[in-house]
C-alpha positions as CSV (number, residue, x, y, z in Angstrom):
1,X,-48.3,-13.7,-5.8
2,X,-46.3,-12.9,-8.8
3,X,-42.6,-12.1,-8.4
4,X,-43.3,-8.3,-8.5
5,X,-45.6,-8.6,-5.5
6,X,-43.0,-10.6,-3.7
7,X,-40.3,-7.9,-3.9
8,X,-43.0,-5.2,-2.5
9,X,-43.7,-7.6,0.3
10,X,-39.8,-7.6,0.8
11,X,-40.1,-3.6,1.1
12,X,-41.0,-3.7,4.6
13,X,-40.5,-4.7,8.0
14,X,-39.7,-8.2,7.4
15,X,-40.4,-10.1,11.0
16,X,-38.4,-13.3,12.0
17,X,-40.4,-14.8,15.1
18,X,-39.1,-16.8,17.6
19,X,-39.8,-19.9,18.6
20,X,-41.7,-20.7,21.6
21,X,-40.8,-23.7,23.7
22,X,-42.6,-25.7,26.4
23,X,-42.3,-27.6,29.3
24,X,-41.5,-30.5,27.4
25,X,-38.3,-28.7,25.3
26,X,-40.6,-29.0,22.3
27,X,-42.1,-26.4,20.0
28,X,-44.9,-24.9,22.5
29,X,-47.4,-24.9,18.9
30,X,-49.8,-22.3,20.5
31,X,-47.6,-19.5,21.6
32,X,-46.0,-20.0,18.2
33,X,-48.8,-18.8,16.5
34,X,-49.6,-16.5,19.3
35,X,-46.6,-14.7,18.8
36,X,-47.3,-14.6,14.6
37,X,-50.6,-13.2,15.1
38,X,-49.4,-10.5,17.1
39,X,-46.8,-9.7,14.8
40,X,-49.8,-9.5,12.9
41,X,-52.2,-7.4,14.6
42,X,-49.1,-5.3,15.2
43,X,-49.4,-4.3,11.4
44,X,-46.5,-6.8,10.5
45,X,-47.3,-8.1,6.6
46,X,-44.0,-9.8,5.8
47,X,-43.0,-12.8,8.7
48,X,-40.1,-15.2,8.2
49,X,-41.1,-18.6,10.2
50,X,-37.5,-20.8,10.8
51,X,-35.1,-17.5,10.2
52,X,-32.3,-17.2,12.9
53,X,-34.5,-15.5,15.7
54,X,-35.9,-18.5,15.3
55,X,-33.3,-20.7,16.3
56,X,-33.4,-22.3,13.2
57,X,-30.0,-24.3,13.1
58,X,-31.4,-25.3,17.0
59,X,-34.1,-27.1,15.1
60,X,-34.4,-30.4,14.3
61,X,-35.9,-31.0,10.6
62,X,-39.2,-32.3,11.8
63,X,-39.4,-29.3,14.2
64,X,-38.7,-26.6,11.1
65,X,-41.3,-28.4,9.2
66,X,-43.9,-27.9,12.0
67,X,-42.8,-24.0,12.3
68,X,-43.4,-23.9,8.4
69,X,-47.1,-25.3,9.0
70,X,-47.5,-23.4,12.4
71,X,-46.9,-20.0,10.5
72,X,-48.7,-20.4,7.4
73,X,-51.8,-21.4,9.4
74,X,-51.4,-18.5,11.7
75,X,-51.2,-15.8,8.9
76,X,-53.9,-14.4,7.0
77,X,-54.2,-14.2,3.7
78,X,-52.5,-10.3,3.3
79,X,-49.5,-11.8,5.1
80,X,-46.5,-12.9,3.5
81,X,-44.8,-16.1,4.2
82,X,-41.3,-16.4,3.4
83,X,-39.9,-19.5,4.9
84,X,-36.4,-20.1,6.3
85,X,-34.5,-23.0,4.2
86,X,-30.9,-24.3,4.7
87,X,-28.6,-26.7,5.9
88,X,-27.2,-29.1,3.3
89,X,-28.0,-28.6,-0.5
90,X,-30.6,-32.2,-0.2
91,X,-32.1,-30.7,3.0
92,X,-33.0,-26.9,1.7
93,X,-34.5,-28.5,-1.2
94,X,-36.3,-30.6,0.5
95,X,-37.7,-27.6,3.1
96,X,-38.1,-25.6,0.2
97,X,-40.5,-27.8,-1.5
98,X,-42.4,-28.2,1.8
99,X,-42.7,-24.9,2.1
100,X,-44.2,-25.2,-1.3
101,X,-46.3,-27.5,-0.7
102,X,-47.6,-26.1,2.7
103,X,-48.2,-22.5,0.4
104,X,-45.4,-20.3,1.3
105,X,-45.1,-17.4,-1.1
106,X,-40.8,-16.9,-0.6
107,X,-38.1,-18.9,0.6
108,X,-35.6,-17.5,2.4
109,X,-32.0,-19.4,1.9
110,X,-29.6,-19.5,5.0
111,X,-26.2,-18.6,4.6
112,X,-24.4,-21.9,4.0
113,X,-22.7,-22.9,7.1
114,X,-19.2,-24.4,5.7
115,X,-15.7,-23.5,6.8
116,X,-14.7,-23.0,2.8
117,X,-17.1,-21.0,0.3
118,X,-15.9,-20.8,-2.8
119,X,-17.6,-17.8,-5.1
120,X,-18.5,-20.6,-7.7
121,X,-19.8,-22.9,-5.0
122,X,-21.8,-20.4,-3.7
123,X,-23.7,-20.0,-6.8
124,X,-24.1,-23.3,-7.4
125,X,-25.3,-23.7,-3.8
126,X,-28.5,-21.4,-4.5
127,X,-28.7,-22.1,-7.8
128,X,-30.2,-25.9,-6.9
129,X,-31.6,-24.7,-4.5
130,X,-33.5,-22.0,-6.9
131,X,-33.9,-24.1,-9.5
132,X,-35.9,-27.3,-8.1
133,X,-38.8,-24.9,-6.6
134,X,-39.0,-22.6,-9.8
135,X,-41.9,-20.6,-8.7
136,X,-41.2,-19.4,-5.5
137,X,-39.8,-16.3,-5.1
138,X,-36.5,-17.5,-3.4
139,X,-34.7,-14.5,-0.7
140,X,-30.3,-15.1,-0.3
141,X,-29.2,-14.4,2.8
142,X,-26.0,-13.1,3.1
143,X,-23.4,-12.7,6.1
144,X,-20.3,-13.2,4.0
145,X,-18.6,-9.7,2.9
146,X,-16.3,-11.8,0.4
147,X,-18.9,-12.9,-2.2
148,X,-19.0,-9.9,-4.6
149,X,-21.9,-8.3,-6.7
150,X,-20.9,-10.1,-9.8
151,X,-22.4,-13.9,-8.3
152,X,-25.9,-12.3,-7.7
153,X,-25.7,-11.4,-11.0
154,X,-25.0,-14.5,-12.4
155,X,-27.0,-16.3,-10.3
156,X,-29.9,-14.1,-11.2
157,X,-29.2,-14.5,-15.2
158,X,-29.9,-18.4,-14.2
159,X,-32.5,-18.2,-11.5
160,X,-35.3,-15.9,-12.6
161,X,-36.6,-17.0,-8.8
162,X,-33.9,-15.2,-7.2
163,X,-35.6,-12.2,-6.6
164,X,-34.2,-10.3,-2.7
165,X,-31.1,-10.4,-1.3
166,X,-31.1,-10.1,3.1
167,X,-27.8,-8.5,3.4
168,X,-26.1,-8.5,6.8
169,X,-22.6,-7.6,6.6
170,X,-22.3,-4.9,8.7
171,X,-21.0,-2.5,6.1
172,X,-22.7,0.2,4.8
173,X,-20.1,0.9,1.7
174,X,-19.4,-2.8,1.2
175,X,-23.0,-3.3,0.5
176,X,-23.4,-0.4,-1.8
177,X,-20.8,-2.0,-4.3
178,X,-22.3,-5.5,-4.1
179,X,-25.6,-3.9,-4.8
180,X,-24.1,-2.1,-7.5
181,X,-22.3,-4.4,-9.3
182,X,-25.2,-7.2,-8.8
183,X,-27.1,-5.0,-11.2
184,X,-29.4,-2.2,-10.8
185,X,-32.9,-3.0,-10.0
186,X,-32.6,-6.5,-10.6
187,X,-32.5,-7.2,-6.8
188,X,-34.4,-6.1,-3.7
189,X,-32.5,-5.4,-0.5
190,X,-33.5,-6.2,2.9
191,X,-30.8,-4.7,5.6
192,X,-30.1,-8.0,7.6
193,X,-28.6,-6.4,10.8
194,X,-32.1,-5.1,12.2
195,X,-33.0,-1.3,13.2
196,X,-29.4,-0.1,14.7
197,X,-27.9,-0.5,11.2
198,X,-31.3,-0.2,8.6
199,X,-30.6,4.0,8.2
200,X,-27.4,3.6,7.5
201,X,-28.5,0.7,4.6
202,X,-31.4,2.4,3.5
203,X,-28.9,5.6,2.5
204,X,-27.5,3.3,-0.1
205,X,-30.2,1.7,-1.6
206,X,-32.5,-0.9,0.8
207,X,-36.6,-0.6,0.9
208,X,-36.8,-3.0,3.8
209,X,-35.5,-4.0,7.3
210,X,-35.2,-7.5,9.2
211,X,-36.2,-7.3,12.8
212,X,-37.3,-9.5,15.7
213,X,-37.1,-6.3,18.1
214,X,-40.9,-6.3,16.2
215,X,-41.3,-9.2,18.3
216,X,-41.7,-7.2,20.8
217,X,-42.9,-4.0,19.9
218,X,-43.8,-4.4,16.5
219,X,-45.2,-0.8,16.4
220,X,-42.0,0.6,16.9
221,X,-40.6,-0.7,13.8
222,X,-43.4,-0.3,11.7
223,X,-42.4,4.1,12.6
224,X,-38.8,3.1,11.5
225,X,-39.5,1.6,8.5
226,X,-42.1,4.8,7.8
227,X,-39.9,7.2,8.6
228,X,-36.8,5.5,7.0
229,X,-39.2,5.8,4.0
230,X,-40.5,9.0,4.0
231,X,-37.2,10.1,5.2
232,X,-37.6,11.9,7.8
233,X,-34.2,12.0,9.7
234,X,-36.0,13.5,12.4
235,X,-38.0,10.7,13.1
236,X,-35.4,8.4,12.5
237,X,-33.2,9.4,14.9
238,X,-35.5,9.7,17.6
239,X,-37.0,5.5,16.7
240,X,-32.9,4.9,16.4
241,X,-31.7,5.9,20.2
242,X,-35.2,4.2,22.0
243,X,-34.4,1.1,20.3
244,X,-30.3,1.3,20.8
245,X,-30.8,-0.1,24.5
246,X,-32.9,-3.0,23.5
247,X,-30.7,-4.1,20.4
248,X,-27.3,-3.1,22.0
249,X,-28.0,-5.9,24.4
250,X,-29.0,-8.3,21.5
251,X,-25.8,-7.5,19.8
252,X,-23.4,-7.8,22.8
253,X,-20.5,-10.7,23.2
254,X,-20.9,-11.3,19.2
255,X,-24.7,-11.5,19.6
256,X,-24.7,-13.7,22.2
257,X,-27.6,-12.8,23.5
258,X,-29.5,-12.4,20.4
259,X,-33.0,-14.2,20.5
260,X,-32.4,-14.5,24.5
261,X,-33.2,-11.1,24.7
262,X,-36.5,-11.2,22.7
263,X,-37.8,-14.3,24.5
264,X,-37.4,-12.4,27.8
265,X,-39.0,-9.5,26.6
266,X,-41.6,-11.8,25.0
267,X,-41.8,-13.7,28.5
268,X,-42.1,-10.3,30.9
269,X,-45.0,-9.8,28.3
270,X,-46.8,-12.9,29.2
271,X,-46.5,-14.1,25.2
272,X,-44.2,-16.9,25.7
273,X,-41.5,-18.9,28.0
274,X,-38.1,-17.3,28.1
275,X,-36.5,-21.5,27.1
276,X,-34.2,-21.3,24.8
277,X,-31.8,-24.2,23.3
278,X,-28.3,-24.4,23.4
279,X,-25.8,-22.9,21.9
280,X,-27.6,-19.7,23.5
281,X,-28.9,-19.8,26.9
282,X,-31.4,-18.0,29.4
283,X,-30.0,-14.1,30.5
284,X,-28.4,-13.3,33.8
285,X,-30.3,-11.6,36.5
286,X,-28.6,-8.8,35.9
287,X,-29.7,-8.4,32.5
288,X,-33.5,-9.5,33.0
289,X,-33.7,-6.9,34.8
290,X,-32.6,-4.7,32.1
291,X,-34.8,-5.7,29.4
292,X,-37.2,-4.8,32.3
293,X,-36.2,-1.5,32.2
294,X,-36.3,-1.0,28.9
295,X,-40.1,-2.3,28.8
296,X,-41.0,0.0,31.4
297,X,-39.1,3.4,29.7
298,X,-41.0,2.0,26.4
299,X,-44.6,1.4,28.4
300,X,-45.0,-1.8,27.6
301,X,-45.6,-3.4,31.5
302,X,-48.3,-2.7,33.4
């Protein structure tokens, strides 16, 4: 895939999985690729293997390395790969080139985890990152309202790579101006908060979505994105409140509760185990039995 392509992929629902575990506390390999292929089969054509539904920063190196492998094999060959990278400049590099190496089209770069970004250091961050896989097409992630519209530019004068930005500050008008100011058409946006805030991100210039509610009901979000689209408010609105419950509970307490709520979804399902590794933890009665609910109201249990 050329650049171009890559950006087209990136205008889409763009699927983070989560990561199965077993018995053992280790990566359970076959409902890992169990859950990609549904994702999949589902219609999903743009999956992010090690991204934060993930529980990427719960991962050990070794363990993100097998996820890497895990996915590619489970995709087929229409399916987009775009790999989640991070941690310390030496270890994204390294993870990028694996990915590389294992065929990933895209990397995906985590929002450096650091009590002090500096505007300059954050450039400089992505930039070796960027530069020491040149012909990937390399995805920022962003969570940090502060760095402005004028560092993607620059980055992007130096990293030809650099080629979608997964923006997840939640403001709508905060994310115009960056947008804006990064340059017109030089990026493409992916809404980084999911299918509560995508309308309000797709009004002011993204083609795509992040989700792992797709996870779960993967048809669901394939509607949003197509009505979001075609705009159809109509539509929109209607896909907006039938997900609110689901995502409201992901969100709550800081998000919390973010992937716990997929994995019990995914476990009422049958797809996978509900484990999930500290610092998150398994729901409370209580709110099993709401995600229950909300799988019966949607029709997905028996």
């Amino acid at each position: 895939m050329n650049f171009q392509q890559q950006q087209e992929s990136l205008r889409a629902v763009v699927a983070v999985p989560t990561t199965p575990f077993g018995p053992d506390g280790g990566i359970d390999e076959a409902a890992y690729q169990r859950v990609i292929r549904r994702l999949i089969e589902g219609g999903i054509r743009t999956v992010t293997p090690n991204g934060n539904t993930g529980e990427f920063y719960a991962l050990a190196p070794a363990e993100a390395k097998a996820v890497t492998r895990l996915g590619l094999e489970a995709a087929d060959p229409d399916t987009t790969v775009m790999v989640g990278v991070g941690h310390d400049v030496a270890s994204a590099r390294e993870a990028a080139r694996d990915a590389q190496a294992a065929g990933a089209a895209m990397i995906m770069v985590h929002q450096p985890v650091h009590p002090y970004v500096s505007v300059d250091g954050w450039i400089e961050y992505h930039r070796a990152i960027a530069s020491d896989v040149p012909e990937l097409g390399v995805v920022l992630y962003v969570r940090n309202e502060t760095i402005p519209g004028s560092a993607f530019a620059r980055l992007g004068e130096s990293c030809p790579n650099v080629i979608g930005v997964k923006y997840a500050v939640p403001n709508p008008a905060r994310f115009a101006a960056v947008a804006a100011d990064a340059g017109a058409g030089r990026f493409t946006w992916v809404a980084g908060l999911a299918e509560l805030h995508a309308p309000g991100y797709f009004a002011v210039g993204a083609t795509g979505f992040t989700s792992g509610l797709a996870n779960v009901d993967p048809s669901t979000s394939l509607r949003l994105f197509h009505a979001l689209d075609d705009r159809d408010h109509d539509v929109v609105t209607e896909i907006w409140h039938r997900v609110r419950p689901f995502e409201e509970l992901r969100a709550a307490n800081a998000s919390a509760n973010n992937v716990s709520v997929v994995k019990e979804a995914l476990c009422q399902l049958g797809i996978c185990a509900r484990d999930i590794r500290p610092p998150s933890s398994l729901l409370s009665t209580e709110l099993r039995v709401k995600v229950t609910e909300i799988l019966e109201l949607w029709g997905l249990l028996p």
